[in-house]
N, C-alpha and C positions, 0 to 999 in steps of 0.2 A: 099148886100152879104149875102149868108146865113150862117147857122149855120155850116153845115158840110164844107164850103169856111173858114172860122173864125175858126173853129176848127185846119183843114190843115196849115193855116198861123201863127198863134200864136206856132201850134206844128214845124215848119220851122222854126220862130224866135228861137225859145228857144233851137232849135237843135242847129242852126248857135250860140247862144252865151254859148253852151256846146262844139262845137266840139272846137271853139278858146281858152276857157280856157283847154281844156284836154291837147289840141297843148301847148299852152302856158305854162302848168304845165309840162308838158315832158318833152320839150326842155331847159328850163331854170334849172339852176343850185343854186336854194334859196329855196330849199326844209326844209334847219334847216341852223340855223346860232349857231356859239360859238365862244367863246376868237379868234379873228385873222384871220375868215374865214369863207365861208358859205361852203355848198353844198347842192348836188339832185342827181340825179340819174345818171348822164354820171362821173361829173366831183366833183371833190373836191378842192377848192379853200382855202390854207392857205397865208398870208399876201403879196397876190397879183399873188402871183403864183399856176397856175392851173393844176393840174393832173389827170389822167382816172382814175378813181373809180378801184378798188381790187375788184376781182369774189367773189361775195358772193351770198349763194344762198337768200335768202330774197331780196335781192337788184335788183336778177335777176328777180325772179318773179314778185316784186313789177314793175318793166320795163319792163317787155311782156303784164302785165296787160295792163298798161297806154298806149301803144303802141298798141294794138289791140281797145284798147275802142276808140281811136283817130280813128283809122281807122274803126271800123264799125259806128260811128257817122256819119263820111264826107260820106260814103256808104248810111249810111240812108239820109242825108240832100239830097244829090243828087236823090234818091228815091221817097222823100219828095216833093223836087219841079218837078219831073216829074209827080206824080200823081197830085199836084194840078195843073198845067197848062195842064193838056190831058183833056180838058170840055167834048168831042165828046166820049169819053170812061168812060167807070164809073171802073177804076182801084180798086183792092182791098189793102188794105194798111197794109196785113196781116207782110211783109218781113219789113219793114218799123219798123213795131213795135215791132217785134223779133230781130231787131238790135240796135233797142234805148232801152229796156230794157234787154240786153245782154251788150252792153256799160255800163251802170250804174251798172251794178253786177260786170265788173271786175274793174269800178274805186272804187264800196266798196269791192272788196276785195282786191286791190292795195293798198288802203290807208287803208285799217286795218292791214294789213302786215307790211308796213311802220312804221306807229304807234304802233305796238305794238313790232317793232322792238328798236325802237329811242324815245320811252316813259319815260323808265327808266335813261337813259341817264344824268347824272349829267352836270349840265354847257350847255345845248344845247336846241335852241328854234328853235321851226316851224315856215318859214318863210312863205312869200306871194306864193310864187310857189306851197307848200304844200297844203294850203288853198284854190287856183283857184282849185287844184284838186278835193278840199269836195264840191265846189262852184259850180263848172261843177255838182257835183250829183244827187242833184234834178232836174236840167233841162231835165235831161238826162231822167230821169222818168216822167216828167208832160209832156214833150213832145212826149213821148210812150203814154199816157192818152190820150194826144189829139187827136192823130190819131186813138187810139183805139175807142174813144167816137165816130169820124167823121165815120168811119167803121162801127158804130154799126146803126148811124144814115143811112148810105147807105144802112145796110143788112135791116133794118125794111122798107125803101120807097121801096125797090125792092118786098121785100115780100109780103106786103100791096097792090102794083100797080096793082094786076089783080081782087082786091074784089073790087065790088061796094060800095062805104063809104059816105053815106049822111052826111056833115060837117056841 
C-alpha cells in the first residue's frame, strides 16, 4: 500500500473514532456532574429524575456547534471512504479537508463556550461526555492532516508525470 493509500486510511480511522466520540459527547447527558446529578446539553438529571434543559443562550450555541461538527465529520467520513475506494479516478480530497477542519473549529469553540461557561461553577465537575468532546478534537484535525498530506502527495505525482525524471 502506498503512502497517499496509508495516508487516506489512517485519516478514515481517525475520522470514524472522531465522528462516534462527537455522536457520543452530543447525545449523552454527563457533560458535568454535582451533589445529586449530572447533566449535558439536552437534559439535566437531578436524583434520578430527568428534565429538558432551560434556553440559554451559551448552552444553545455550545449544541449547534456539537451538532454540526457531528454532522460534517459523518459527511467527510463518507467522502473519506469514497475517495479512497474510487482507484480508477484520482479524486481531489479538497471538500473532505475543509469539513474535518471545520468540524474541529466548532468542537473548540463548543467546548470553550461550555468551559468557560461551567468553569467557575462551585460544586461542579466535567464529566466523561465533556471530555470524548476535547477527545474527538485532535482527531478531528490529524485526520484533515492526513488527507491534506495525501492531496499534496497526489497534486506533486500529477504535476511531475509529464517531465522526464531519471531516478
Amino acid at each position: 500500500m502506498g503512502v497517499k493509500k496509508s495516508l487516506q486510511t489512517g485519516g478514515n480511522l481517525l475520522n470514524l473514532l472522531s465522528s462516534v466520540l462527537t455522536v457520543l459527547s452530543t447525545t449523552t447527558s454527563y457533560w458535568i456532574r454535582q451533589q445529586g446529578g449530572h447533566s449535558g446539553l439536552w437534559q439535566e438529571c437531578t436524583h434520578g429524575v430527568c428534565s429538558n434543559m432551560p434556553c440559554q443562550n451559551t448552552l444553545a450555541v455550545t449544541t449547534a456547534c456539537m451538532v454540526l461538527a457531528a454532522a460534517f465529520s459523518i459527511v467527510a467520513l463518507g467522502m473519506g471512504i469514497r475517495i479512497q475506494c474510487q482507484e480508477a479516478e484520482s479524486l481531489r480530497s479538497q471538500n473532505t479537508i475543509v469539513l474535518l477542519f471545520l468540524s474541529g473549529l466548532l468542537l473548540l469553540i463548543a467546548l470553550t463556550v461550555y468551559t468557560a461557561k461551567n468553569a467557575w461553577k462551585p460544586e461542579v465537575f466535567f464529566s466523561w461526555s465533556y471530555f470524548f468532546g476535547w477527545l474527538a478534537l485532535p482527531f478531528s484535525f490529524i485526520a484533515g492532516f492526513c488527507f491534506l498530506l495525501a492531496d499534496m502527495i497526489m497534486q506533486s505525482t500529477e504535476a511531475i508525470s509529464g517531465f522526464p525524471v531519471c531516478l
